[in-house]
C-alpha positions in Angstrom: 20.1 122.2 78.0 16.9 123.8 79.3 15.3 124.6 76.2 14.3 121.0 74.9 13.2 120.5 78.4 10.3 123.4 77.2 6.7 122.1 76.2 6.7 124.7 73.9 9.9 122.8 72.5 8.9 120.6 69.2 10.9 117.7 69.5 8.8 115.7 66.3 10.5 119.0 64.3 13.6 118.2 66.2 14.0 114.6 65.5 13.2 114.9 61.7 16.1 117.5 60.7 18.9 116.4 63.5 21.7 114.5 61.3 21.5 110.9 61.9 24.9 108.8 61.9 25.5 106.0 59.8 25.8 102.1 61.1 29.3 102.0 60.6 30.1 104.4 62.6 28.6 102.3 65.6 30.1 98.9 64.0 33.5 101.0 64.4 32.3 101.7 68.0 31.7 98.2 68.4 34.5 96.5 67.3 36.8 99.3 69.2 34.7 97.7 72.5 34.9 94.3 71.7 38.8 94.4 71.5 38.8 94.8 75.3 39.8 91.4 76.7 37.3 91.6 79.6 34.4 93.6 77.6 31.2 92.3 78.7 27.4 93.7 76.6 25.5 94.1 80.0 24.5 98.1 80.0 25.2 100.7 77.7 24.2 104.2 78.5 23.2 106.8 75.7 24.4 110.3 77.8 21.7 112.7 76.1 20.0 110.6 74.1 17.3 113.2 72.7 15.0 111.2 70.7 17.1 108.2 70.5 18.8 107.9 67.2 21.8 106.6 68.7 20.1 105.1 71.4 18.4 102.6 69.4 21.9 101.5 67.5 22.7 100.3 70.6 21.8 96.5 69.7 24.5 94.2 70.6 24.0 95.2 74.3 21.3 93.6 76.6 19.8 96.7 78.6 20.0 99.8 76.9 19.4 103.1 79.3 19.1 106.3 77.4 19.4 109.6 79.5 17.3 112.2 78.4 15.1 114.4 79.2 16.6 115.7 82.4 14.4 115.3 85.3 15.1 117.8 87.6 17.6 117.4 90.3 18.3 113.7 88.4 21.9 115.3 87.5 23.8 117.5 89.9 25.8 120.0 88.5 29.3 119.5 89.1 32.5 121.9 87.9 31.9 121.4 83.8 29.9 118.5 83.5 27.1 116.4 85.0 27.0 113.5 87.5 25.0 110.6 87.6 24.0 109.2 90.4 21.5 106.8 89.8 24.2 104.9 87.9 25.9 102.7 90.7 29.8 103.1 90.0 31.4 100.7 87.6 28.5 99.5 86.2 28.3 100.5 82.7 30.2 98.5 79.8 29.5 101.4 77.0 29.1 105.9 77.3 28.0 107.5 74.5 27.5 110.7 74.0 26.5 112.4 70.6 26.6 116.4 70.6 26.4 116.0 74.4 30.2 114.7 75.5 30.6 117.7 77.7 28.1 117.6 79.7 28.8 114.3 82.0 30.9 112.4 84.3 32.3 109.0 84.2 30.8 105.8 85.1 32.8 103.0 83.5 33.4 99.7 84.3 36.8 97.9 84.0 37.0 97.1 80.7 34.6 99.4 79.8 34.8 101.7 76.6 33.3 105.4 76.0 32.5 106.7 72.6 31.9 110.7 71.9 31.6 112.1 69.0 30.5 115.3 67.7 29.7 117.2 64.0 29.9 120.5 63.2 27.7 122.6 60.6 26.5 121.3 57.3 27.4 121.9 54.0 26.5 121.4 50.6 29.3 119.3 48.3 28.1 120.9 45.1 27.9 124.2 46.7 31.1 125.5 48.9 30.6 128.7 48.4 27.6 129.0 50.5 29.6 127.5 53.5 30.2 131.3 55.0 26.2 131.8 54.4 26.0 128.7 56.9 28.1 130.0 59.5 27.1 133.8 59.4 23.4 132.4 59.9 25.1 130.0 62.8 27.8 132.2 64.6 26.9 135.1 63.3 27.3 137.9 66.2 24.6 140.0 65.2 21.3 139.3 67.3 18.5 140.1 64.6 20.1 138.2 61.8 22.1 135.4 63.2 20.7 132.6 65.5 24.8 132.3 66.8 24.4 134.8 69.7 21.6 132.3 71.2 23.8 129.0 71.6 24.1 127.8 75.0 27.6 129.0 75.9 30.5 127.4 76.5 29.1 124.1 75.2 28.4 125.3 71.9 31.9 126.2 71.4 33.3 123.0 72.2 31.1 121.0 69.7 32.3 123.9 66.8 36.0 123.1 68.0 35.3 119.5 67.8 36.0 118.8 71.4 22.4 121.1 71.7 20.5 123.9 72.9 18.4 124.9 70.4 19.3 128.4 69.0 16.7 128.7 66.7 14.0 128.2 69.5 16.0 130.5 71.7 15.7 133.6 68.8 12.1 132.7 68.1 11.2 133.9 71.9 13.4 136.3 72.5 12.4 137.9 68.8 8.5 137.1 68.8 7.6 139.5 65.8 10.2 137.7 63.4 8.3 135.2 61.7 5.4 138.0 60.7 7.8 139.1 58.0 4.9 138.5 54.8 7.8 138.7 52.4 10.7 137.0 53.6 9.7 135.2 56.6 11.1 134.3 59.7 15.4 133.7 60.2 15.2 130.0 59.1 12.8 130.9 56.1 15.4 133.5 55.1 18.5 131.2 55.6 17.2 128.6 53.2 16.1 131.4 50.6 19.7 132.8 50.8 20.6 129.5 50.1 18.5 129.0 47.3 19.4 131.8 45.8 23.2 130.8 46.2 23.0 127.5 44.5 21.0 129.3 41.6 23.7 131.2 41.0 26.0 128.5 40.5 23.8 126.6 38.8 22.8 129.3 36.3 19.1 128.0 36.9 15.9 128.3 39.1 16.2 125.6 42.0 12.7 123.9 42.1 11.5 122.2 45.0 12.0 118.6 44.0 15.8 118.9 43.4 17.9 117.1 45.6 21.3 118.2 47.2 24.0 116.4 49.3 24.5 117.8 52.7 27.5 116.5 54.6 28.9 117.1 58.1 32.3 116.4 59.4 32.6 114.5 62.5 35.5 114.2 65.3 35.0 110.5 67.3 36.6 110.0 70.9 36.8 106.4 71.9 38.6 105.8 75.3 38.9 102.6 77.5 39.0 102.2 81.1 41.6 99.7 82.4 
């Protein structure tokens, strides 16, 4: 998780390509919480919030507390995840955690209810065929053309198995000269131009800029109560 914690990390860059979720997805969280006899919508608590997509679904609830960045020493490491302890115990009627479910330690209420969800890499409807183009850029294994070797281990696993460090960041410093290719440009410049160049096969025709295409992620959800 260190390298969003970088100031050379650009979270407005961040924030504008990271998948968003739709609103029914917390309605279904919702009314999964709302089924618990003794629910109460005191304090929810958004475990690695980032910028706050989810954070700011979070509506029904009185005092919303989103956790992110981490200040250091504000979480102490503990075997496989991360504990809080300026959360008293019991005091939290909602955890969620998007991309991040691995990382914490539980806080809940009676009658409290978690939510974790995860999604794995993106994919074009119209265009399967350039799913393996996605994952050899992704989890590829080789260092110079994949950004996979530079995922924050084992957590990016976990999220690929459906139960984020940035990779791409990661490969930029660790490969500085990359992006001074003049004709192809850096790894991300030359995934999407592989990609281009996949749906123009398909398509029979040149892709111009203004097309549109449907990307799509699948998503695993986790909802658990505590009694």
């Amino acid at each position: 998780m260190t390298t969003f914690g970088k100031s050379t990390f650009d979270t407005s860059i961040y924030a504008a390509f990271r998948p968003t979720c739709p609103r029914s997805l917390f309605d279904f969280i919702f009314r999964y919480h709302e089924r618990n006899k003794g629910a109460r919508w005191d304090r929810p608590v958004d475990l690695g919030c980032g910028t706050g997509q989810a954070t700011v679904e979070l509506t029904p609830f009185k005092c919303v507390t989103g956790v992110y960045p981490i200040a250091q020493g504000a979480l102490k490491k503990t075997p496989g995840a991360q504990s809080l302890p300026f959360l008293e115990d019991s005091s939290v009627d909602l955890v969620i955690a998007a991309q991040a479910c691995h990382w914490f330690d539980w806080v809940l209420r009676k009658d409290g209810s978690a939510a974790f969800w995860i999604y794995s890499e993106f994919r074009f409807t119209r265009y399967p065929s350039l799913t393996q183009t996605i994952k050899t850029y992704s989890q590829g294994v080789d260092p110079l053309h994949s950004v996979g070797p530079y995922w924050q281990q084992p957590g990016r696993s976990i999220l690929e198995n459906h139960l984020v460090k940035s990779s791409l960041h990661t490969f930029h410093q660790r490969n500085p000269t990359n992006a001074e290719n003049p004709l192809r440009g850096d790894i991300a410049v030359q995934f999407w131009k592989d990609l281009k160049a996949g749906a123009e096969r398909e398509d029979g025709r040149a892709v111009e800029g203004h097309d549109e295409v449907d990307i799509e992620c699948s998503l695993a959800l986790m909802m658990v109560k505590r009694a």
